[in-house]
Biopython code that builds the backbone (N, CA, C, O; Angstrom):
import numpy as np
from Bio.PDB.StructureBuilder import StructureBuilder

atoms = [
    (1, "UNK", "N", (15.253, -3.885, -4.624)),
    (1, "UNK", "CA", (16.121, -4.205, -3.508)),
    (1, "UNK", "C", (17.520, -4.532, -3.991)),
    (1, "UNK", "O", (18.387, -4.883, -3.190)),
    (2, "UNK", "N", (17.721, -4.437, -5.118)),
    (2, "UNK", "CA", (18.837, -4.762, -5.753)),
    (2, "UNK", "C", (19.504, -6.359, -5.479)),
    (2, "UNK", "O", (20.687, -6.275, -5.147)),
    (3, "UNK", "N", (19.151, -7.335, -5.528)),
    (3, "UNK", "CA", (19.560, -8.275, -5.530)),
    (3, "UNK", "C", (19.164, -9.438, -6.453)),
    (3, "UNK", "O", (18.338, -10.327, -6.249)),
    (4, "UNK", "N", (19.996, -9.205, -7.576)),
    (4, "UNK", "CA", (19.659, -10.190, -8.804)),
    (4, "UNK", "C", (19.554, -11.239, -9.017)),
    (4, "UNK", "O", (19.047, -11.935, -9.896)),
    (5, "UNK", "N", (20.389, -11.442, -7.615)),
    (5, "UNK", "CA", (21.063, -13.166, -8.084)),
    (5, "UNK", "C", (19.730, -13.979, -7.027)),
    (5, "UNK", "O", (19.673, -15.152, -6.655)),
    (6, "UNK", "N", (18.917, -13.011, -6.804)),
    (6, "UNK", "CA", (17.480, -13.897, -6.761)),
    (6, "UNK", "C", (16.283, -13.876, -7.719)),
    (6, "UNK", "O", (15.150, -14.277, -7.452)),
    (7, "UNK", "N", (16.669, -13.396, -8.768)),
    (7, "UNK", "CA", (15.866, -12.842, -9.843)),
    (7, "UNK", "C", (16.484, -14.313, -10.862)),
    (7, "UNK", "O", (17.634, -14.731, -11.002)),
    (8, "UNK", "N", (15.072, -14.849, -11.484)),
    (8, "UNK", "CA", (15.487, -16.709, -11.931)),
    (8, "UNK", "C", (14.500, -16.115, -13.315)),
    (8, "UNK", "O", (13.806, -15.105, -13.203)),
    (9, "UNK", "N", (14.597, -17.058, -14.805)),
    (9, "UNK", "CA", (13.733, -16.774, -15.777)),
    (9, "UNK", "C", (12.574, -17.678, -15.379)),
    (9, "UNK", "O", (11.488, -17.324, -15.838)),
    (10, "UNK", "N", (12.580, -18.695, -14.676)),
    (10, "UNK", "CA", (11.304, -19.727, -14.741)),
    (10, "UNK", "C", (11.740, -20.217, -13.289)),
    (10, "UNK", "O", (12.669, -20.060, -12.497)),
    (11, "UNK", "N", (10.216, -21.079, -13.428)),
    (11, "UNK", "CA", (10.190, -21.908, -12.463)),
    (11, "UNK", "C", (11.675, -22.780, -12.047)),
    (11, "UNK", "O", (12.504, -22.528, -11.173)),
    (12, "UNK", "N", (11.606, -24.142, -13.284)),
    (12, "UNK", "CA", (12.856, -24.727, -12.516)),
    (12, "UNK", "C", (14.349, -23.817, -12.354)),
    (12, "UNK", "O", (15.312, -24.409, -11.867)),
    (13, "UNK", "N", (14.475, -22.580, -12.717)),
    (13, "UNK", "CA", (15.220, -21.808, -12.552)),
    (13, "UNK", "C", (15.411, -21.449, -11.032)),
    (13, "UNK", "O", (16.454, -21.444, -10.379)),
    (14, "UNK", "N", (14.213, -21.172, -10.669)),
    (14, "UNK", "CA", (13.904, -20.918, -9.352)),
    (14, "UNK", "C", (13.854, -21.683, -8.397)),
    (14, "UNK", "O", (13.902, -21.173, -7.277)),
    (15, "UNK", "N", (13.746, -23.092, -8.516)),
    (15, "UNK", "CA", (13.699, -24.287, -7.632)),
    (15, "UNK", "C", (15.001, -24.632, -7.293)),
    (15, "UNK", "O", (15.268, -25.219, -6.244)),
    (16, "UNK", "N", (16.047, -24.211, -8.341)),
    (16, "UNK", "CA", (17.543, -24.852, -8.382)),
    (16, "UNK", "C", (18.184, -23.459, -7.527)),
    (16, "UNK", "O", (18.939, -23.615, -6.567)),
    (17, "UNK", "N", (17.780, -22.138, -8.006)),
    (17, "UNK", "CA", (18.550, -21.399, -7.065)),
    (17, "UNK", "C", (18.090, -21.481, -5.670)),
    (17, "UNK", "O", (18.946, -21.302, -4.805)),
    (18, "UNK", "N", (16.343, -21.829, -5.147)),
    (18, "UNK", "CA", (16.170, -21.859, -3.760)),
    (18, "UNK", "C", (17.285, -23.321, -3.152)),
    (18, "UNK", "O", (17.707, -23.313, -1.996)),
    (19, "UNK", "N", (17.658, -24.591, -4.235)),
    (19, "UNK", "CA", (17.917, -25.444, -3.563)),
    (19, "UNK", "C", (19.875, -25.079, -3.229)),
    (19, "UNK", "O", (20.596, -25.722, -2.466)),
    (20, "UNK", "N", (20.196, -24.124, -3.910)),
    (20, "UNK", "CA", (21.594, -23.796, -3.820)),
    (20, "UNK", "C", (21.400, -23.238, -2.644)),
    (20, "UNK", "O", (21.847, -23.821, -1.656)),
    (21, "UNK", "N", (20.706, -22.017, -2.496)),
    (21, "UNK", "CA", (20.558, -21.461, -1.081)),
    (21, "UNK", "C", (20.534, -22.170, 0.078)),
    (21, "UNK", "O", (21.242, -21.926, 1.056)),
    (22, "UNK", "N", (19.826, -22.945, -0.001)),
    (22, "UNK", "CA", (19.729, -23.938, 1.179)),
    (22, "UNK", "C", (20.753, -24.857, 1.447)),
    (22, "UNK", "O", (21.010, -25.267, 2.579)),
    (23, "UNK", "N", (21.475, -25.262, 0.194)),
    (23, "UNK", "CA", (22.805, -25.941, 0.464)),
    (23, "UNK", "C", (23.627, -25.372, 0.664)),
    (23, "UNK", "O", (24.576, -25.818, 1.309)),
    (24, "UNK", "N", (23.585, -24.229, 0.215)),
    (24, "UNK", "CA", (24.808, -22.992, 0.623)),
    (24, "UNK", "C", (25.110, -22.101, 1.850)),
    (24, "UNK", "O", (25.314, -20.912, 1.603)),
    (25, "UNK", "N", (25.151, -22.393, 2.777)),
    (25, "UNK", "CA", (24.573, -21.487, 4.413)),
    (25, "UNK", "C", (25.740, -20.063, 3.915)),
    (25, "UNK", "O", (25.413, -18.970, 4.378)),
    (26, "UNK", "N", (26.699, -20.086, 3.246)),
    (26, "UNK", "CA", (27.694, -18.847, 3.264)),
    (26, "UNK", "C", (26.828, -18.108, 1.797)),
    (26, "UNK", "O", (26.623, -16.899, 1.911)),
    (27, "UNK", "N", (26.515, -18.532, 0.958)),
    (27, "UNK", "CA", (25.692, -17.879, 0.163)),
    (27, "UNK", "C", (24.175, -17.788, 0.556)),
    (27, "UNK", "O", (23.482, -17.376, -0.375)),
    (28, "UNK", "N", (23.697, -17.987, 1.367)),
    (28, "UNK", "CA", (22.254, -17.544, 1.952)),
    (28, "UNK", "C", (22.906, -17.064, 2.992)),
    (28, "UNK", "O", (22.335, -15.995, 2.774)),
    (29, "UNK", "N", (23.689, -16.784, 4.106)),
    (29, "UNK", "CA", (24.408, -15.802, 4.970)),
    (29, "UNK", "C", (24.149, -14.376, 4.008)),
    (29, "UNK", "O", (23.193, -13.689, 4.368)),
    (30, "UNK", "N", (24.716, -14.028, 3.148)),
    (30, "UNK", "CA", (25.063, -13.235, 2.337)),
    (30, "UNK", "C", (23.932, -12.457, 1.649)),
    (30, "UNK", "O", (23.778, -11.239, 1.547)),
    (31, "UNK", "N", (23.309, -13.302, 1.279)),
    (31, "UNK", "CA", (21.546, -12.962, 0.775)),
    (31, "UNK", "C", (21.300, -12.330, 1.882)),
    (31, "UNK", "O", (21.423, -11.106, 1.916)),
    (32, "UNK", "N", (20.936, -12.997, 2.908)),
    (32, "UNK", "CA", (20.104, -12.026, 4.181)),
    (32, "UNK", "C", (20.969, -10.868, 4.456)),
    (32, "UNK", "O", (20.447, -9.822, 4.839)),
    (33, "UNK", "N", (22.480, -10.973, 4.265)),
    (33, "UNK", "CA", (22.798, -9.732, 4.934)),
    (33, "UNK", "C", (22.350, -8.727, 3.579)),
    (33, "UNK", "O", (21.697, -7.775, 4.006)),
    (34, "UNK", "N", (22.495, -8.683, 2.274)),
    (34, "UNK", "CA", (22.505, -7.551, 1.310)),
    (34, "UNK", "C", (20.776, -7.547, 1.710)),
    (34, "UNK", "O", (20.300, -6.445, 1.439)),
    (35, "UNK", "N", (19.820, -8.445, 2.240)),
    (35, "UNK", "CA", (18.514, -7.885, 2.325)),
    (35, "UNK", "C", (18.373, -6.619, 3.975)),
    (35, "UNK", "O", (17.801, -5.544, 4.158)),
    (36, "UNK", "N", (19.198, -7.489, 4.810)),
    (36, "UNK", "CA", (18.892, -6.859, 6.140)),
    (36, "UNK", "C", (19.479, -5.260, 5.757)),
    (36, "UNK", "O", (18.935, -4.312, 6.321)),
    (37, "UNK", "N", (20.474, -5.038, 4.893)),
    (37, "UNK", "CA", (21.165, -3.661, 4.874)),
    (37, "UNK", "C", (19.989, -2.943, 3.712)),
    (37, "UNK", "O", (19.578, -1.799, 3.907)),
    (38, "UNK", "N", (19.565, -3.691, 2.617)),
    (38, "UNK", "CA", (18.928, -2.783, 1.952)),
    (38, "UNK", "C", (17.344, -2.289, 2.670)),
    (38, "UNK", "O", (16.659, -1.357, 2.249)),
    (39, "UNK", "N", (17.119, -2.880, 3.445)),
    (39, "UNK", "CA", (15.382, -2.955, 3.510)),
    (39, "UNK", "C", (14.955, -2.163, 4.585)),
    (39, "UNK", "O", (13.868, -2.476, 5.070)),
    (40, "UNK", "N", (15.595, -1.145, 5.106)),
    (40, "UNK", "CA", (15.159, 0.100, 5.517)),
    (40, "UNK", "C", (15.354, 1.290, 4.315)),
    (40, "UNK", "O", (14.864, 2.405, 4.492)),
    (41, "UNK", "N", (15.948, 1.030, 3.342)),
    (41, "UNK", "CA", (16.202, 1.862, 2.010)),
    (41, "UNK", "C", (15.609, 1.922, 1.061)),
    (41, "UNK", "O", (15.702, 2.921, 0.348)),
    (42, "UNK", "N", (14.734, 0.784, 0.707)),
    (42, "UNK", "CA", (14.065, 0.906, -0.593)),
    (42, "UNK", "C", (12.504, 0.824, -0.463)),
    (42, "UNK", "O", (12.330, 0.431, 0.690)),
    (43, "UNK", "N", (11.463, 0.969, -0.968)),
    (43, "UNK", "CA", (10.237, 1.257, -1.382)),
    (43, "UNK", "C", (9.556, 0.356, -0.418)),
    (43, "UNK", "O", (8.654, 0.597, 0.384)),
    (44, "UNK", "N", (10.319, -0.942, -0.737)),
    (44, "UNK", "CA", (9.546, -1.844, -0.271)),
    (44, "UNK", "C", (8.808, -2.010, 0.912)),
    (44, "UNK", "O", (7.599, -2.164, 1.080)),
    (45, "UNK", "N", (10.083, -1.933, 1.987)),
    (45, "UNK", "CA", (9.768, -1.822, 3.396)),
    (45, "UNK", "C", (9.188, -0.506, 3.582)),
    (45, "UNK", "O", (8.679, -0.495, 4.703)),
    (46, "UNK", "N", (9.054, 0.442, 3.086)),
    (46, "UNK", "CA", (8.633, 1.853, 3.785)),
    (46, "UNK", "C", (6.911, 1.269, 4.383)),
    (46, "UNK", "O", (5.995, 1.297, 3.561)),
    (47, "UNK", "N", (6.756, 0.995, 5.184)),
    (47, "UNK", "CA", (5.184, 0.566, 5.504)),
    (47, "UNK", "C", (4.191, 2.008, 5.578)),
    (47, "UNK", "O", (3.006, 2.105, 5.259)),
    (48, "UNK", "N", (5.065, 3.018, 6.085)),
    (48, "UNK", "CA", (4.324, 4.070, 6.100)),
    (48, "UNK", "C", (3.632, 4.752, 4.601)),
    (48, "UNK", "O", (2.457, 5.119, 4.628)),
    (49, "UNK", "N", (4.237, 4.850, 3.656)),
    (49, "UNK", "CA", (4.017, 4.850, 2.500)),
    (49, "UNK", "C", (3.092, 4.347, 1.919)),
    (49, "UNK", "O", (2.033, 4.867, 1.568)),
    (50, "UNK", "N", (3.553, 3.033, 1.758)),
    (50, "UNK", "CA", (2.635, 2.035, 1.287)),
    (50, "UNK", "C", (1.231, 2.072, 1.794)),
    (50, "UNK", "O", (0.320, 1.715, 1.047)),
    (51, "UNK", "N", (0.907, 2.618, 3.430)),
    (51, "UNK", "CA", (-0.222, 2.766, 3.924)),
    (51, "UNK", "C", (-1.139, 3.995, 3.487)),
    (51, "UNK", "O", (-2.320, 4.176, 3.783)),
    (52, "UNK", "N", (-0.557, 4.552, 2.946)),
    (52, "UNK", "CA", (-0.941, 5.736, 2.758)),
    (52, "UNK", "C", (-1.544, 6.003, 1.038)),
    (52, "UNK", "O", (-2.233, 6.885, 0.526)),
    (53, "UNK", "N", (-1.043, 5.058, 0.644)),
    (53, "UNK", "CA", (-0.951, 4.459, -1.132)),
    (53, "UNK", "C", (-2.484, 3.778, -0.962)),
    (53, "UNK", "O", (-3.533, 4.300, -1.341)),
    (54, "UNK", "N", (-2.365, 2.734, -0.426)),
    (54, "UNK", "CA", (-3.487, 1.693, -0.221)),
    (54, "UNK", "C", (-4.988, 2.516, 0.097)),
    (54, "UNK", "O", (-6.088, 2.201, -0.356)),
    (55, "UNK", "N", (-4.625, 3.820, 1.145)),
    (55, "UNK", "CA", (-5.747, 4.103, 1.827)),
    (55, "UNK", "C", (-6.322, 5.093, 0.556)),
    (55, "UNK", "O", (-7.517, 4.989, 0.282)),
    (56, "UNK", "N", (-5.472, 6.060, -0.230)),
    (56, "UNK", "CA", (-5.393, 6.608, -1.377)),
    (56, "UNK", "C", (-6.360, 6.179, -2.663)),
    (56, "UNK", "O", (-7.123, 6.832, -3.375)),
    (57, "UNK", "N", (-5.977, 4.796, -2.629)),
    (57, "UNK", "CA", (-6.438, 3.827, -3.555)),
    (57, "UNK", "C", (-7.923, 3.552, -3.401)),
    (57, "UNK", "O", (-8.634, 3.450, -4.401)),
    (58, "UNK", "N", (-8.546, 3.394, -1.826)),
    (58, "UNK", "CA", (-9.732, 2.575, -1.401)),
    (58, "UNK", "C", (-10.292, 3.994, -1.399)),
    (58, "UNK", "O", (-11.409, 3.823, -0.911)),
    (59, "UNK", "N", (-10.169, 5.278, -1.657)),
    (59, "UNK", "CA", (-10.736, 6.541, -1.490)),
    (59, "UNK", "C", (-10.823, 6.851, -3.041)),
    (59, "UNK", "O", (-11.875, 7.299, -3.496)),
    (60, "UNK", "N", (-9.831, 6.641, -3.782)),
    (60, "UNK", "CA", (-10.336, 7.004, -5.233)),
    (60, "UNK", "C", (-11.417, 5.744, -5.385)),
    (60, "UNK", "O", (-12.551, 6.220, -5.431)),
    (61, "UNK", "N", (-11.429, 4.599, -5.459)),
    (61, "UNK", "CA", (-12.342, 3.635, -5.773)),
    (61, "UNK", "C", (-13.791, 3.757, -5.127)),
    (61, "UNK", "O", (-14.818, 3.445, -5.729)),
    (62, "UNK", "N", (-13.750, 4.232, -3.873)),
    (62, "UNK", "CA", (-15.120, 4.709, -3.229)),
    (62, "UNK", "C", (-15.504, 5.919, -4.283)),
    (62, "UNK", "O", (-16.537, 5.882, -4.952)),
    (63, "UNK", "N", (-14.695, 6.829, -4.340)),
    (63, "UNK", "CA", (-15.254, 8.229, -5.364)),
    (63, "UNK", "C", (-16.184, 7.874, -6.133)),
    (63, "UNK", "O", (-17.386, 8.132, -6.207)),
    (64, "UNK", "N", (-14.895, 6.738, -7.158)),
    (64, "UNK", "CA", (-15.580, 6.678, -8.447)),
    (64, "UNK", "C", (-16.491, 5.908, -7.981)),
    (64, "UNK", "O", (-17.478, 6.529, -8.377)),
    (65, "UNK", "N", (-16.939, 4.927, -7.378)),
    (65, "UNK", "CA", (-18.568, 3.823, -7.143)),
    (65, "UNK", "C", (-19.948, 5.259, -6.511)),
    (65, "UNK", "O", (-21.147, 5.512, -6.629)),
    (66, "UNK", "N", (-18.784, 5.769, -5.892)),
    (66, "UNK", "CA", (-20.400, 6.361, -5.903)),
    (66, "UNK", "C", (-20.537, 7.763, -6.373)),
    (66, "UNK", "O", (-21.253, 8.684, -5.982)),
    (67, "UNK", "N", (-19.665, 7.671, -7.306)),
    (67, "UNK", "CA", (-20.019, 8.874, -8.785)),
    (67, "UNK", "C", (-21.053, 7.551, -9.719)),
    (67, "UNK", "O", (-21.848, 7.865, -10.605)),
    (68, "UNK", "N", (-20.876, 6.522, -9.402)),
    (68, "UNK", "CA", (-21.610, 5.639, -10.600)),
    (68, "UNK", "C", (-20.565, 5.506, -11.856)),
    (68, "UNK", "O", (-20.947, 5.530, -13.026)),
    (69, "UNK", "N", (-19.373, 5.380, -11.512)),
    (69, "UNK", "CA", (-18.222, 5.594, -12.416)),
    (69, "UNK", "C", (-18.133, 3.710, -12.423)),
    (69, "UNK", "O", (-18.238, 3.062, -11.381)),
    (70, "UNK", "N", (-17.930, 3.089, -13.758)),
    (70, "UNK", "CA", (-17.882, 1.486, -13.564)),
    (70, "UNK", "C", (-15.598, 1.596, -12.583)),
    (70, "UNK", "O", (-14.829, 2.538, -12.390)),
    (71, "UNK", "N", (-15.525, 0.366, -12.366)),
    (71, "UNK", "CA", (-14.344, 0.021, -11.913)),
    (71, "UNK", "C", (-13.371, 0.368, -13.598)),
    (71, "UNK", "O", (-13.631, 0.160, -14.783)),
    (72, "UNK", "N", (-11.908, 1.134, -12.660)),
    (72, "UNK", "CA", (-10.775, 1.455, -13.775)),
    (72, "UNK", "C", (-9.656, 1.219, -13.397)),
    (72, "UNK", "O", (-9.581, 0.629, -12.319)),
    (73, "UNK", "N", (-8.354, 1.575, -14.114)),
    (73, "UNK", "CA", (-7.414, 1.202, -13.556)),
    (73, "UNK", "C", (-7.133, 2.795, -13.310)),
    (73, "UNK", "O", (-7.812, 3.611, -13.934)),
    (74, "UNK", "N", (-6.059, 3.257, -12.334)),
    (74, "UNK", "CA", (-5.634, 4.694, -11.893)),
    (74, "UNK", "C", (-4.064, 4.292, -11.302)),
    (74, "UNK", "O", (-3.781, 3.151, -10.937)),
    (75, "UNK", "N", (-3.341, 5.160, -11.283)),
    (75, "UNK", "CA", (-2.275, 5.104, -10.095)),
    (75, "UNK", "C", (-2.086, 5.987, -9.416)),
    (75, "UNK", "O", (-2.019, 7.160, -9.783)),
    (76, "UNK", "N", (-1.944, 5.499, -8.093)),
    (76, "UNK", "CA", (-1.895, 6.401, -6.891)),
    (76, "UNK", "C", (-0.259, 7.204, -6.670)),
    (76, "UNK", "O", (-0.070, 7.972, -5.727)),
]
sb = StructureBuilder()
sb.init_structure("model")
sb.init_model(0)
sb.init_chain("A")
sb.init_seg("    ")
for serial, (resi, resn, name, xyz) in enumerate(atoms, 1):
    if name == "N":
        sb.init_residue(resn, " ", resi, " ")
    sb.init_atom(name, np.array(xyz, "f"), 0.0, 1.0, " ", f" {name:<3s}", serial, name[0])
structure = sb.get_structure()
């Protein structure tokens, strides 16, 4: 989604930028808008996709159980 400056190395990293946000209403203004503009654009939100991934997923995993195949990892 391209937005770094929510990307923290650790925890208290992450506690101090949620507590800036919250003290900051013009820098959390700003956050939501670069999310509201990206999130018909990237991977994330596509729900249609993603549904189609998931259902993908629960159809290879049925295959393999009842090939008698043990559980693996695959990507869809």
């Amino acid at each position: 989604m391209n937005v770094p400056e929510l990307v923290t190395g650790n925890l208290s990293d992450y506690e101090a930028r949620a507590v800036a946000l919250a003290r900051g209403p013009a820098a959390l203004a700003a956050v939501k808008q670069k999310l509201m503009a990206n999130r018909l654009a990237t991977p994330l939100f596509d729900t249609a996709r993603w549904t189609r991934n998931v259902e993908a997923a629960y159809t290879q995993m049925w295959e393999r159980r009842q090939r008698g195949e043990a559980p693996a990892h695959f990507s869809v």
